[in-house]
N, C-alpha and C positions, 0 to 999 in steps of 0.2 A: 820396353818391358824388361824389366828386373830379369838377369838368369838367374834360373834358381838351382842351378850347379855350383854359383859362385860363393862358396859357404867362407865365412873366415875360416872357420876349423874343420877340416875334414872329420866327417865323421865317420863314426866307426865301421869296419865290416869283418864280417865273421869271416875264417880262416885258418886252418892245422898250423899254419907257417908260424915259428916262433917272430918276434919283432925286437931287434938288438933297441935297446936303453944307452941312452948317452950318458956314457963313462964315467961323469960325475952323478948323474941320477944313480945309474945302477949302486954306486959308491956308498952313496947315502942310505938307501934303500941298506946294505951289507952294514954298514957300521948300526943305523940304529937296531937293526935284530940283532946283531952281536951282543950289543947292551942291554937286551931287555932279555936276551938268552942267559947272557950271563950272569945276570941281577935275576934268574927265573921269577921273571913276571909274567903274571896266568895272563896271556891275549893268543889272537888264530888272525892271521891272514885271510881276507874278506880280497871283494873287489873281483881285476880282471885273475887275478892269480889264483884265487880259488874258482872262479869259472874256469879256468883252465884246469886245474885238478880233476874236475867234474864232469865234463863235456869235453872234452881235449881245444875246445875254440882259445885261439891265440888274439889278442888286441893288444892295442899299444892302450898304455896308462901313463897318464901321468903323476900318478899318485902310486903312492901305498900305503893302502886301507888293511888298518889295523884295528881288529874289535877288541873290547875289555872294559869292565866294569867301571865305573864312574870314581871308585874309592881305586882303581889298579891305575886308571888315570892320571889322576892326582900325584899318586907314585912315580910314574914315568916321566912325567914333566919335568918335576923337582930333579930326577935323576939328572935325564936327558941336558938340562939348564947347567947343572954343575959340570957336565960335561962338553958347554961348551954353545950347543945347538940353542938356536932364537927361539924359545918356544911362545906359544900365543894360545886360550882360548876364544874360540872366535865364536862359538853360541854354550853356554852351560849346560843346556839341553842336553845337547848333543856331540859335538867337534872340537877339539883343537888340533891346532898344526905343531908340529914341528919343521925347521926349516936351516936350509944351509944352501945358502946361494939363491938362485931361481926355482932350486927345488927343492920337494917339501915330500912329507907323510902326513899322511888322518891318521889321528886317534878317535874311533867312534866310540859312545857310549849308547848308542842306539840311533832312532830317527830322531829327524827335526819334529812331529810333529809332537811327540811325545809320548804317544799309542805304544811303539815297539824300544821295550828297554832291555840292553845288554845283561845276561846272568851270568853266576859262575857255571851253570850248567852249560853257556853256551860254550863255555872254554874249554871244557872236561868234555863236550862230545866232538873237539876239531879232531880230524886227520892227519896225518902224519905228512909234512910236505920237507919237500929241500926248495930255497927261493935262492935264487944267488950265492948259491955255495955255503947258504947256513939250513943246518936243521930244524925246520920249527913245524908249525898244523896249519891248518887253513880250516876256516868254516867248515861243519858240514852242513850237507849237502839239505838239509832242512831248515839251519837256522839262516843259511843263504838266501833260501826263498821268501823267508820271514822277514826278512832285511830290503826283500826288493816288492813288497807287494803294495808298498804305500807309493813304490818312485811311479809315476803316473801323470808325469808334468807332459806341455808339448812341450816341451825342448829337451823333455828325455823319458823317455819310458821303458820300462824292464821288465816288461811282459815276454819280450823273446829270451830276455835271460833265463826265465823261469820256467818257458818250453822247453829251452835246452838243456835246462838242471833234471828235469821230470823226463825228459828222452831219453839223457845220459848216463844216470842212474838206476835205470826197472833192471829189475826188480827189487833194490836193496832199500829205497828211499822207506821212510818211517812215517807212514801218515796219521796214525794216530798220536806223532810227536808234532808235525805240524798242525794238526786240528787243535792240539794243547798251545802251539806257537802263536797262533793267530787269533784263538779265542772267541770274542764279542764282533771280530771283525772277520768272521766266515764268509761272507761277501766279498770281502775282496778277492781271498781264494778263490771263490767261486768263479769268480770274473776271471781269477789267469788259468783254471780249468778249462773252460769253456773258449779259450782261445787257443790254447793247447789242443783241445777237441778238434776245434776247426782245422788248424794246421798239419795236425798230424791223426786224420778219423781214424786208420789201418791201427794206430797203437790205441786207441779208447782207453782197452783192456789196462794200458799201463796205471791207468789211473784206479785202483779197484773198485767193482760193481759198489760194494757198503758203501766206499765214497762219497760216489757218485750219490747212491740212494740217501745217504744222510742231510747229505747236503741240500738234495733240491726237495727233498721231504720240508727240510727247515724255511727253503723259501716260499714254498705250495703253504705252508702254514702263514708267514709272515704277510703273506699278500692273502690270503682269505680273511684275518683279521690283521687288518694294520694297525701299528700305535699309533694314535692320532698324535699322543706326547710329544714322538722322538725329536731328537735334535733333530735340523740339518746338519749333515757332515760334509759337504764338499769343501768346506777349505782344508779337513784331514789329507782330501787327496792333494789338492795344489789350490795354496791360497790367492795366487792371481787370476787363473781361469775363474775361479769363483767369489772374486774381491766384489762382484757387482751384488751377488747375494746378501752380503752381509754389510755393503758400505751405502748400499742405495737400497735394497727392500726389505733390509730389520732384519733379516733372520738371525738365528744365532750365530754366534764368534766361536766355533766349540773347539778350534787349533786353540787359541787363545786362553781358554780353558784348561784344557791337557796340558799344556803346556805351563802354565801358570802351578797347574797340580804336580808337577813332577819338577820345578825350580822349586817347590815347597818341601819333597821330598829330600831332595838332594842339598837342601839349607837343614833340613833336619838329620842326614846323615854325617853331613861337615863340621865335628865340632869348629875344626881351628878355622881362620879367619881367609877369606875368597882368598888370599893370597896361596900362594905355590908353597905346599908345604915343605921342610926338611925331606931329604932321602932317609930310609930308615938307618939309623944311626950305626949296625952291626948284624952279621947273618944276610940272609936273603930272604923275601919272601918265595910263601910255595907256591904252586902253580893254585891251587885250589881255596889259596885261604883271602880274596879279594874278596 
């Protein structure tokens, strides 16, 4: 019988303890915020570092998850390339890397599935953080959640992220900015509410009463009259758990959709050509004008 201790990668476990970075990681991680501080380009540190902002929990990463606009993107590549660093997008969607050696940084412009897209709003509401001896912001603490409500695969889920942002936080969190963050897709909240609930019944209250009541109001409605219409959405959450849906019983493809709709966006925002454009030629951009 297979142990099922014997993980290739340890996975993660929560803990105050900070976790030392190897020396060229950390390095890398410090030069690229240097240059995106310096070139003030509008992005906020996402990932384990703004969990840690938030909830004081320490994890090791092997990344640094940097959010910003798809047009701030663009920007920082070209920069980052002239200065040296391999850059790569690796889905237009959503990700490219930058990279030096074995290790790398995200640039997000949102999710893979296409649902949650990066704004200048989210940049204008980060926090004020120090990461490695530079000063920059980190998410807050709502568009963090908004960031993690679709991660929902088995091999990673961020539902206890999202208890320990909504722990971490009461009484300041903004819920009527997350109800505006999530949208159409109030369900999903609902689902890391309600694990939230479970895990932690003694704080309920954290979450307030209207919440609560708007929320399961919207689902008492939705299940007494159903749209017979709707899509299926399970590949929104993870398209291999749900590959047998849509490749063996016809439902619909609606990842494929989204996605398709938001590579059409982003070809109509891009005049100049897929290629990496120029850094801007003189000045800097402001943090606010992506």
């Amino acid at each position: 019988m297979p142990d099922p201790c014997n993980h290739e990668e340890i996975l993660p476990v929560t803990s105050s303890m900070p976790t030392e970075l190897p020396e060229k990681q950390a390095t890398l991680f410090r030069e690229v915020l240097l240059v995106l501080e310096e070139m003030r380009f509008p992005y906020a540190v996402s990932g384990a570092f703004a969990l840690r902002q938030h909830t004081g929990i320490c994890r090791f990463t092997k990344d640094l998850d940097l959010f910003m606009t798809a047009a701030t993107s663009r920007r920082v590549l070209a920069c980052l390339e002239e200065r040296g660093f391999a850059c790569e997008v690796r889905d237009p969607v959503w990700l490219a890397k930058v990279h030096k050696g074995e290790f790398f940084v995200d640039l997000i412009t949102g999710m893979s599935n296409g649902v949650v897209v990066v704004e200048d709003l989210w940049i204008e509401r980060a926090s004020p953080a120090m990461i490695h001896g530079v000063e920059t912001r980190v998410l807050a603490p709502e568009e963090l959640v908004a960031s993690k409500i679709f991660v929902a695969k088995r091999e990673r889920f961020d539902g206890a992220d999202i208890a320990h942002i909504i722990f971490g936080t009461y009484p300041k969190f903004d819920w009527d900015r997350e109800l505006q963050l999530v949208g159409d897709h109030w369900e999903m909240l609902l689902w890391s509410l309600l694990l939230f609930r479970y895990v932690y019944p003694a704080q309920t209250h954290y979450v307030p009463a209207r919440i609560w009541s708007r929320l399961l109001q919207r689902l008492q409605k939705a299940i007494a009259k159903p749209d017979t219409t709707a899509n299926f959405r399970g590949s929104l959450v993870d398209e291999n758990m749900f590959a047998i849906d849509v490749k063996e019983w016809g439902l619909e493809n609606v990842l494929e959709d989204t996605r398709k709709i938001r590579l059409e966006e982003l070809k109509r925002a891009e005049n100049p050509p897929a290629s990496f454009p120029k850094a801007p030629p003189s000045g800097t951009p402001d943090r606010k004008s992506a």
